[in-house]
C-alpha atoms as a printed R data frame, in Angstrom:
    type eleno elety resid chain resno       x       y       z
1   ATOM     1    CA   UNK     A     1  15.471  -2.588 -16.640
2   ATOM     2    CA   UNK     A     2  18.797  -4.246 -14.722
3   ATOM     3    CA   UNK     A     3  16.331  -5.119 -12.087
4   ATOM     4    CA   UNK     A     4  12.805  -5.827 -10.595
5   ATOM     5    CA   UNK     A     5  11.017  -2.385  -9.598
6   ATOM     6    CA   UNK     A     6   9.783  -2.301  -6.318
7   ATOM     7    CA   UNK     A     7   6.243  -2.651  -5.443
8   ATOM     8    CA   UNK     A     8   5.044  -0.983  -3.109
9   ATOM     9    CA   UNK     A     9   1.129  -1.118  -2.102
10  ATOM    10    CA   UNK     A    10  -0.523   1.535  -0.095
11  ATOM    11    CA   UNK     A    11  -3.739   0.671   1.587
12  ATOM    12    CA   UNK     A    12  -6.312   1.672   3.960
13  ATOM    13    CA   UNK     A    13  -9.812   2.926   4.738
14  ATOM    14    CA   UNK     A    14 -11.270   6.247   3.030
15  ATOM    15    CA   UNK     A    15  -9.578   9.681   4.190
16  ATOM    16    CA   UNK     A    16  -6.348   7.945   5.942
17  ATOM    17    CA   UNK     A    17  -3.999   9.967   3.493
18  ATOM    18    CA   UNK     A    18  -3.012   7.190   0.975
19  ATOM    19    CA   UNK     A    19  -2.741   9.602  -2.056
20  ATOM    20    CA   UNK     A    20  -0.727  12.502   0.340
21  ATOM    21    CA   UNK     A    21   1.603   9.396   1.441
22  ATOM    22    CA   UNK     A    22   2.157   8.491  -2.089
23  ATOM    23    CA   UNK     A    23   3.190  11.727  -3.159
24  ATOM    24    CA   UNK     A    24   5.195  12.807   0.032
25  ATOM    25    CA   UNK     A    25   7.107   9.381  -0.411
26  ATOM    26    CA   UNK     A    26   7.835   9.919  -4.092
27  ATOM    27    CA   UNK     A    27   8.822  13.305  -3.440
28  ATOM    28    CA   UNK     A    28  11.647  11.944  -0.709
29  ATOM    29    CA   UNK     A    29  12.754   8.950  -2.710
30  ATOM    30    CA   UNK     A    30  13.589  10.713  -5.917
31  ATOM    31    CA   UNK     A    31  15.452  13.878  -4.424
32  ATOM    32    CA   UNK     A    32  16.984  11.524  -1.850
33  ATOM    33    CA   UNK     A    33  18.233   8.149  -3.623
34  ATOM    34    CA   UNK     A    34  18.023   9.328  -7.158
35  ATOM    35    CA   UNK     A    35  15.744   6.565  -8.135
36  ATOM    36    CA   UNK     A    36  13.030   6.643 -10.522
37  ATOM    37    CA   UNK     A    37   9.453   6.359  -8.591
38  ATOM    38    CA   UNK     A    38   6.257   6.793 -10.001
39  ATOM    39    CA   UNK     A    39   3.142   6.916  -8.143
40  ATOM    40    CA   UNK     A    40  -0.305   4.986  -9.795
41  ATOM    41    CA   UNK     A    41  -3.380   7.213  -8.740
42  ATOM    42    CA   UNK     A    42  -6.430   5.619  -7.762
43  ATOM    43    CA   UNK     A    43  -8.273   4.701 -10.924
44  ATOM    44    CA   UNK     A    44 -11.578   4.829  -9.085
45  ATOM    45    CA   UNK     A    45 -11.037   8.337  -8.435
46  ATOM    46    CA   UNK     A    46 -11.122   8.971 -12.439
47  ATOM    47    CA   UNK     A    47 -13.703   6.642 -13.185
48  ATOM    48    CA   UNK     A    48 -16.133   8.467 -10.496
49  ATOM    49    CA   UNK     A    49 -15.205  11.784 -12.031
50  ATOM    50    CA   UNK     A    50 -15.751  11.008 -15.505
51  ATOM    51    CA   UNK     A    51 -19.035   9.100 -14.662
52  ATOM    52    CA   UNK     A    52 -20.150  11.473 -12.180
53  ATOM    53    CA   UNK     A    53 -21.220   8.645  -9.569
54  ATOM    54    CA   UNK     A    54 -20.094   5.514  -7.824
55  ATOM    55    CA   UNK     A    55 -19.725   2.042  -9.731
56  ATOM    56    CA   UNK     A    56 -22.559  -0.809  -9.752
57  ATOM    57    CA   UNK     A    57 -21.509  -4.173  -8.811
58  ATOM    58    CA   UNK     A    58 -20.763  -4.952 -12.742
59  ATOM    59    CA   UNK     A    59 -18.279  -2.331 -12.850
60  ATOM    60    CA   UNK     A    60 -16.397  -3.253 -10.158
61  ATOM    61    CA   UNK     A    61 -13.952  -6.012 -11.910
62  ATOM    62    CA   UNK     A    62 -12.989  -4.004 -14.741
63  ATOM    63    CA   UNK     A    63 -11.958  -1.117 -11.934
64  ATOM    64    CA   UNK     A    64  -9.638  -3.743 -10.145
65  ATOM    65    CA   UNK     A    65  -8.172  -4.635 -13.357
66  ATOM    66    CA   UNK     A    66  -7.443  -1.631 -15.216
67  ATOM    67    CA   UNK     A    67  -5.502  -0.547 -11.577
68  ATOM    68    CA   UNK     A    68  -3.635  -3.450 -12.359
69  ATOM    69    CA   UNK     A    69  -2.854  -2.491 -15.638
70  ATOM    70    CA   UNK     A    70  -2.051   1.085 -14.690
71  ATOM    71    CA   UNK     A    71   0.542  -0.273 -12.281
72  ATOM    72    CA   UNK     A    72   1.704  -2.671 -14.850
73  ATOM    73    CA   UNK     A    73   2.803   0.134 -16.636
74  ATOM    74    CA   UNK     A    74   4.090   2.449 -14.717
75  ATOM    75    CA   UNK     A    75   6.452  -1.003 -13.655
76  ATOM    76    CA   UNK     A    76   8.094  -0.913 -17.136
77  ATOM    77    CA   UNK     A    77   9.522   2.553 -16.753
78  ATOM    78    CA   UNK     A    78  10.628   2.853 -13.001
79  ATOM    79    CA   UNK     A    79  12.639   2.007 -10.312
80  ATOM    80    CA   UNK     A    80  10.257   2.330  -7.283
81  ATOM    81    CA   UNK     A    81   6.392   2.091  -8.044
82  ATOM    82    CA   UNK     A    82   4.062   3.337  -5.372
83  ATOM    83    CA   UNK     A    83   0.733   2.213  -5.687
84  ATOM    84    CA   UNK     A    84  -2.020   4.440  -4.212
85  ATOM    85    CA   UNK     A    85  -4.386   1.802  -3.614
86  ATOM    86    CA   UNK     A    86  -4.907  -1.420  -4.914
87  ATOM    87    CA   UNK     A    87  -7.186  -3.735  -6.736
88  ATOM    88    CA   UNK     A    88  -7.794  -5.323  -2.808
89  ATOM    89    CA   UNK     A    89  -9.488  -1.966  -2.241
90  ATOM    90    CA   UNK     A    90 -11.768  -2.783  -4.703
91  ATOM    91    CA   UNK     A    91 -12.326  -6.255  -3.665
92  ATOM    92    CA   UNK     A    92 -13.203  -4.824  -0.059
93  ATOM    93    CA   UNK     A    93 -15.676  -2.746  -1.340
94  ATOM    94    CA   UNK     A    94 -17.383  -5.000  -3.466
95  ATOM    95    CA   UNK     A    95 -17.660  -7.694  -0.439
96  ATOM    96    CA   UNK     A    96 -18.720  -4.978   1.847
97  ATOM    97    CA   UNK     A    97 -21.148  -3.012  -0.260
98  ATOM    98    CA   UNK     A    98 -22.541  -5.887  -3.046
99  ATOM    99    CA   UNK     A    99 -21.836  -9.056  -0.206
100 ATOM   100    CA   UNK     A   100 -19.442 -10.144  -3.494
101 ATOM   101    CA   UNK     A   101 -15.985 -12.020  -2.611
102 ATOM   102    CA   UNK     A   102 -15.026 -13.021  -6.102
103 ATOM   103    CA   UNK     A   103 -12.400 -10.364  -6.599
104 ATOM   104    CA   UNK     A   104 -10.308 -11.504  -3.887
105 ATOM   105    CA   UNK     A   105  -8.498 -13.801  -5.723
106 ATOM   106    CA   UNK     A   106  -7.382 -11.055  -8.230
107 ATOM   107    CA   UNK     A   107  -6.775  -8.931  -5.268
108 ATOM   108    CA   UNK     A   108  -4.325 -11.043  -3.155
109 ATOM   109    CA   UNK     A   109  -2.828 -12.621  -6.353
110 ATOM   110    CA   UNK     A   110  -1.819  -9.018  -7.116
111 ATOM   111    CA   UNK     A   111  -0.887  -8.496  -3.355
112 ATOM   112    CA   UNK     A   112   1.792 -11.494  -3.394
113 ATOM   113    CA   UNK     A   113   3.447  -9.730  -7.009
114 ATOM   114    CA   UNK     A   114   4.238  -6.356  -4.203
115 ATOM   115    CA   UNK     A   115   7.139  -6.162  -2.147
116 ATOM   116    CA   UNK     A   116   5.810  -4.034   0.716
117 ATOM   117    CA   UNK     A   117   2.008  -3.844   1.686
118 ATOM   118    CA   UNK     A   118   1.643  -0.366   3.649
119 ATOM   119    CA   UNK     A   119  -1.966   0.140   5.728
120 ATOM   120    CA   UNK     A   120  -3.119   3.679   6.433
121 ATOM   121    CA   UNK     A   121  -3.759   3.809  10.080
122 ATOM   122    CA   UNK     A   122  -7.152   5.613  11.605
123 ATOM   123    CA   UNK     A   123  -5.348   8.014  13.347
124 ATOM   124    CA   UNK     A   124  -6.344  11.435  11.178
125 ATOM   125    CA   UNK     A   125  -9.327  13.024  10.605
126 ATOM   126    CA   UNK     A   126 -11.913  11.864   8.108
127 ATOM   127    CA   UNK     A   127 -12.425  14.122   5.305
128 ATOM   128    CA   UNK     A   128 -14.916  14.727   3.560
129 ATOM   129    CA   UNK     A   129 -14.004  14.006  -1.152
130 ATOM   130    CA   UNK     A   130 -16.619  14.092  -3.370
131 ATOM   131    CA   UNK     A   131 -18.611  10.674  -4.847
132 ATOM   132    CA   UNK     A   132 -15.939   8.353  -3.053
133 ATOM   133    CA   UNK     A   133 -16.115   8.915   0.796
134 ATOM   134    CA   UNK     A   134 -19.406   7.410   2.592
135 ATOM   135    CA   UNK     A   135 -18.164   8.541   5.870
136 ATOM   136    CA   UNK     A   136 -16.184   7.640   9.077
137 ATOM   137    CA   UNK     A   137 -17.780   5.364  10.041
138 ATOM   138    CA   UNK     A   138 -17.391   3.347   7.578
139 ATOM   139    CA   UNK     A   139 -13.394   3.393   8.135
140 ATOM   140    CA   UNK     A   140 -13.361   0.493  10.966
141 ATOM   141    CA   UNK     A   141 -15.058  -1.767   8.752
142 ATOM   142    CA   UNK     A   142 -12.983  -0.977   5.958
143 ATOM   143    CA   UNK     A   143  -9.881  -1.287   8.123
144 ATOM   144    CA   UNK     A   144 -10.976  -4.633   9.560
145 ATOM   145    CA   UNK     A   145 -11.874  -6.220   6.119
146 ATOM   146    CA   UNK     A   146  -8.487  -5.064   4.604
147 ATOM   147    CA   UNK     A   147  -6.711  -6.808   7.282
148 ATOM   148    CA   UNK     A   148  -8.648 -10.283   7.350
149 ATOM   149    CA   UNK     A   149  -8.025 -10.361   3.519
150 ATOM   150    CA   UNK     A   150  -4.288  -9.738   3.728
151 ATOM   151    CA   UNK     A   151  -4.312 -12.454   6.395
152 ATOM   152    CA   UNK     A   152  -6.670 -14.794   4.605
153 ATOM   153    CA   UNK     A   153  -3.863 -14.816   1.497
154 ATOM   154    CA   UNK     A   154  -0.944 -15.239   4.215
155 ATOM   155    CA   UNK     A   155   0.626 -11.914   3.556
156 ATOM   156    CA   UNK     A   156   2.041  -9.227   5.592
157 ATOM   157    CA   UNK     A   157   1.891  -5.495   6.135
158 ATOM   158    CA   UNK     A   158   3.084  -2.449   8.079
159 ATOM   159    CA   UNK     A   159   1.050  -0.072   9.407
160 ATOM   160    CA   UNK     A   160   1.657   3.693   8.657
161 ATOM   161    CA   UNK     A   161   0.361   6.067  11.850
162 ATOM   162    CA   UNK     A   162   1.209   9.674  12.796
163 ATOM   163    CA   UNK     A   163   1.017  12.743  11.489
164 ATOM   164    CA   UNK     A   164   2.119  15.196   8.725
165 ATOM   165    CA   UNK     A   165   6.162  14.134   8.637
166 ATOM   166    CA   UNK     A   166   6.010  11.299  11.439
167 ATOM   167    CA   UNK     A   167   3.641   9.781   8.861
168 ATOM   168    CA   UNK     A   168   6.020   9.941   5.727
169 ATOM   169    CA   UNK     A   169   8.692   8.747   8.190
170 ATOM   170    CA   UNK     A   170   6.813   5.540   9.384
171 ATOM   171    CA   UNK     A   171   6.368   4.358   5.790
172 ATOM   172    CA   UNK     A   172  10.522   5.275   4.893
173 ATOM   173    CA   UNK     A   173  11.479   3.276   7.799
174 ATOM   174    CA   UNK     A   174   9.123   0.087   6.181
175 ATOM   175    CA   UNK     A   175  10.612   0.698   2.483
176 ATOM   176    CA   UNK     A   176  14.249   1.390   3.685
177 ATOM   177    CA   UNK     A   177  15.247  -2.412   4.206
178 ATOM   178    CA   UNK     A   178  14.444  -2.715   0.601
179 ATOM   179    CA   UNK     A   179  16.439  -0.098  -1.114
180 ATOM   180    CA   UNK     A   180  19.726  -1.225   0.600
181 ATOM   181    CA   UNK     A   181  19.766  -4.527  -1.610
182 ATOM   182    CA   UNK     A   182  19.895  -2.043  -4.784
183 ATOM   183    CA   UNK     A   183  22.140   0.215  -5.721
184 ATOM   184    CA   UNK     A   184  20.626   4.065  -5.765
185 ATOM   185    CA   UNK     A   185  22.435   6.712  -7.497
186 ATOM   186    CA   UNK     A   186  22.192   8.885  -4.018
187 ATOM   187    CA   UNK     A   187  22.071   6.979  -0.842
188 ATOM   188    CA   UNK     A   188  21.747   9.943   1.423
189 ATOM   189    CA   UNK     A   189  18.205   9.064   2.727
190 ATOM   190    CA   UNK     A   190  19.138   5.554   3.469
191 ATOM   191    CA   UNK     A   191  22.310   6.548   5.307
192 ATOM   192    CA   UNK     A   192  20.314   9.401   7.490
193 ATOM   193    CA   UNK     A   193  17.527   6.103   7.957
194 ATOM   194    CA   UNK     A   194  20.158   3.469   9.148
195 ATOM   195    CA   UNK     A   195  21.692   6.078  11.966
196 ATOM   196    CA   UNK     A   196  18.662   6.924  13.431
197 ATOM   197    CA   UNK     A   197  17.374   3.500  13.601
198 ATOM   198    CA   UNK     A   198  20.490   2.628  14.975
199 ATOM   199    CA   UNK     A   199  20.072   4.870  17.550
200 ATOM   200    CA   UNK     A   200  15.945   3.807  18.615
201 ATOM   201    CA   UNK     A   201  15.921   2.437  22.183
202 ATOM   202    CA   UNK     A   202  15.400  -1.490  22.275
203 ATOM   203    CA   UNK     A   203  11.410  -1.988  22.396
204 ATOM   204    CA   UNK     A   204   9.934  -4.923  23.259
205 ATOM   205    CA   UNK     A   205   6.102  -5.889  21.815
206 ATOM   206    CA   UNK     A   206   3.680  -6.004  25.008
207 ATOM   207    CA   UNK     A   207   1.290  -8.388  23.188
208 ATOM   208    CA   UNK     A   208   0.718 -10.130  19.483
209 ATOM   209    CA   UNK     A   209  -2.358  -9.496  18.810
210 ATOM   210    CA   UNK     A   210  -3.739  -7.576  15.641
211 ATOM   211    CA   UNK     A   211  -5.941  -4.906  17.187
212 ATOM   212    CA   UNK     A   212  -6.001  -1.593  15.318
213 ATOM   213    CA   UNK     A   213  -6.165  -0.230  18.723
214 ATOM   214    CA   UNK     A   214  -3.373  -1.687  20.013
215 ATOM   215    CA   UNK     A   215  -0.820  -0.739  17.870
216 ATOM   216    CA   UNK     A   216  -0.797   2.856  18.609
217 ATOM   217    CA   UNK     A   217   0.674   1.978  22.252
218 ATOM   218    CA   UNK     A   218   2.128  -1.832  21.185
219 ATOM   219    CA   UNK     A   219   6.225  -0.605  21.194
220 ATOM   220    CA   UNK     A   220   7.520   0.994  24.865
221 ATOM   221    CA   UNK     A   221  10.994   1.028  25.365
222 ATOM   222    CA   UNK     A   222  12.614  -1.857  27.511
223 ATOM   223    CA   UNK     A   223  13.084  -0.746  31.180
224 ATOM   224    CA   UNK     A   224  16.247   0.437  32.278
225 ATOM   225    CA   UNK     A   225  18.214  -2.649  33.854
C-alpha cells in the first residue's frame, strides 16, 4: 500500500455501542470517500462463544494479542482500519477483575501505533449480551480505568456521545481531520464535514477538567457580543 492505513481505536465500557459505531462508520466511509475500511470485531466476543464462558486470568494475554494480530491483518489490506476494541480493553479488565497491570504495556504500546483513540460515552442504555456484560454498573469503573490508562501512556482521545446518527456524526467529525491529508477516491463526506463545521458557532470550554460528567454540557456557544 502507497500509504499508512489509518488506525482508528474504538473504546469504552460494556453496552456503549462500540461494535454499532464500527459498523455505522464503515458503512459511511466506504460509500462516502471510496476508501477501503475494514472493521476488526472483538476477539473476546468469539473466544466467549466458542468456549462458552469468560476467560481466567491465564487467558487473558493471548486475547490481547491475537486482537493485535487480527488488526495487524486487516492493516495489510485496507485503507481505514476500525478497531472495535482494543487490546487496552483487555488490559482494563484484567487490572479490574484479576488486580493484574502487566498488560498495560502491550496495551498502550499498541495505543501509540493508532491514529485516533475514540471512547464510547455512557450516555445509552446498558444492554444486556450474553457471557460478556456484568452489568451497568460496572460501566463507570470501566470508563474511569480506560481513561487513567490512556493518560498514564500520555495519549489522547475523543469522546463519542449522542444518539443513533448524532453518535456516528461525533466520531466523523474526530476522523475527518485525518482523511483530508490522503487522497480518497470520493471526497463527498469530507466536503459535506468541512461546511458544516465551518458553519458551528464559536464555543468556548467552561472548564479543563476530565469528568465524564462534564463533558456532556463542557461546549456552549460564546455569548453574543
Amino acid at each position: 500500500m502507497a500509504t499508512k492505513p489509518l488506525l482508528i481505536a474504538i473504546v469504552g465500557a460494556e453496552s456503549t455501542g462500540k461494535t454499532q459505531l464500527s459498523l455505522a462508520l464503515q458503512q459511511a466511509l466506504i460509500e462516502s470517500t471510496g476508501l477501503r475500511c475494514a472493521v476488526v470485531p472483538e476477539y473476546l466476543r468469539t473466544w466467549c462463544e466458542t468456549e462458552q464462558r469468560t476467560p481466567e486470568h491465564h487467558e487473558q494475554a493471548t486475547i490481547a494479542e491475537h486482537q493485535i494480530t487480527l488488526i495487524d491483518g486487516a492493516a495489510a489490506t485496507h485503507d481505514v482500519v476500525l478497531c472495535d476494541t482494543t487490546p487496552l480493553m483487555t488490559a482494563v479488565y484484567s487490572e479490574l477483575l484479576f488486580h493484574d497491570r502487566s498488560l498495560h504495556a502491550l496495551a498502550q504500546a499498541f495505543h501509540l501505533r493508532c491514529d485516533l483513540t475514540l471512547l464510547t460515552a455512557l450516555d445509552i442504555p446498558w444492554v444486556a449480551d450474553g457471557l460478556q456484560r456484568d452489568g451497568p454498573h460496572v460501566r463507570g469503573p470501566v470508563d474511569a480505568a480506560v481513561r487513567k490508562a490512556l493518560l498514564d501512556a500520555a495519549l489522547g482521545w475523543s469522546v463519542v456521545a449522542g444518539t443513533g446518527p448524532a453518535r456516528v456524526e461525533a466520531a466523523l467529525n474526530a476522523i475527518t481531520p485525518l482523511l483530508l491529508k490522503r487522497q480518497a477516491p470520493r471526497a463527498g463526506l469530507l466536503t459535506r464535514l468541512n461546511e458544516r463545521q465551518a458553519s458551528f458557532p464559536e464555543q468556548r470550554w467552561l472548564c479543563d477538567c476530565d469528568v465524564p460528567e462534564c463533558e456532556h454540557a463542557s461546549l456552549m456557544p460564546t455569548p453574543a457580543r
